[in-house]
C-alpha positions, 0 to 999 in steps of 0.5 A, a space after each residue: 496542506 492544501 484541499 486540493 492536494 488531499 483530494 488528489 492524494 485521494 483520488 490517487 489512492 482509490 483510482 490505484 486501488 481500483 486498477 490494481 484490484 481489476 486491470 492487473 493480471 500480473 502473477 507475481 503481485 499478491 494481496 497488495 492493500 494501498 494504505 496511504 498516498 502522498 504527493 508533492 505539492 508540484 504534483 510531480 512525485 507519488 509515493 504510494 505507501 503498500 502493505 502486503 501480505 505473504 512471506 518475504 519471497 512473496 513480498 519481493 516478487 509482489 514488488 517486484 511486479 508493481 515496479 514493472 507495472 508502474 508505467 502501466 499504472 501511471 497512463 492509466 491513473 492519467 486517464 481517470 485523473 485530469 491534472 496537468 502532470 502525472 506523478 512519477 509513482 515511487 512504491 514504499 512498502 509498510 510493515 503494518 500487517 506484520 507488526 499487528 500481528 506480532 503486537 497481537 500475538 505478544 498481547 495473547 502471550 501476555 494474557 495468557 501469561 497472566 491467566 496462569 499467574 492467577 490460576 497457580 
């Protein structure tokens, strides 16, 4: 992968940040974290990978708020970012906080599992 290509997807990933963590006012989006941004190589296409926090109502209406802001998203990302296309931004949502929450909560189940095994 090109240089320039990563620092796009960089540059993408913390201007989004940015703007969502200081321009967006939308009630509906929660605790959104950016985890990853992915471009296509023509530029043309973002997929912005998310992780949200809260409960699966809470997720949807937080999506739900993003997809209606994209548009705003994108004019803004066009003025901090000079490149000759805007990227069309797609959201993809991650599990990660959830699934290390379960991980975590299998590990703390599996100690103290083998705490009583060794006490008895």
């Amino acid at each position: 992968m090109s240089r320039r290509l990563n620092r796009v997807e960089e540059a993408c990933k913390e201007e989004l940040s940015l703007i969502l963590q200081k321009e967006i006012k939308d009630p509906r989006i929660g605790f959104v974290t950016i985890t990853q941004v992915k471009v296509s190589p023509d530029l043309r296409h973002a997929r912005v990978y998310l992780s949200i926090l809260g409960t699966d109502d809470e997720i949807a209406h937080t999506l739900s708020g993003l997809l209606s802001a994209r548009g705003y998203l994108r004019s803004r990302l066009g003025k901090h970012l000079r490149l000759k296309y805007l990227p069309e931004i797609e959201f993809v949502h991650e599990h990660v906080a959830e699934e290390a929450l379960r991980i975590y909560e299998l590990l703390k189940q599996v100690g103290e599992e083998r705490k009583e095994g060794q006490v008895g």
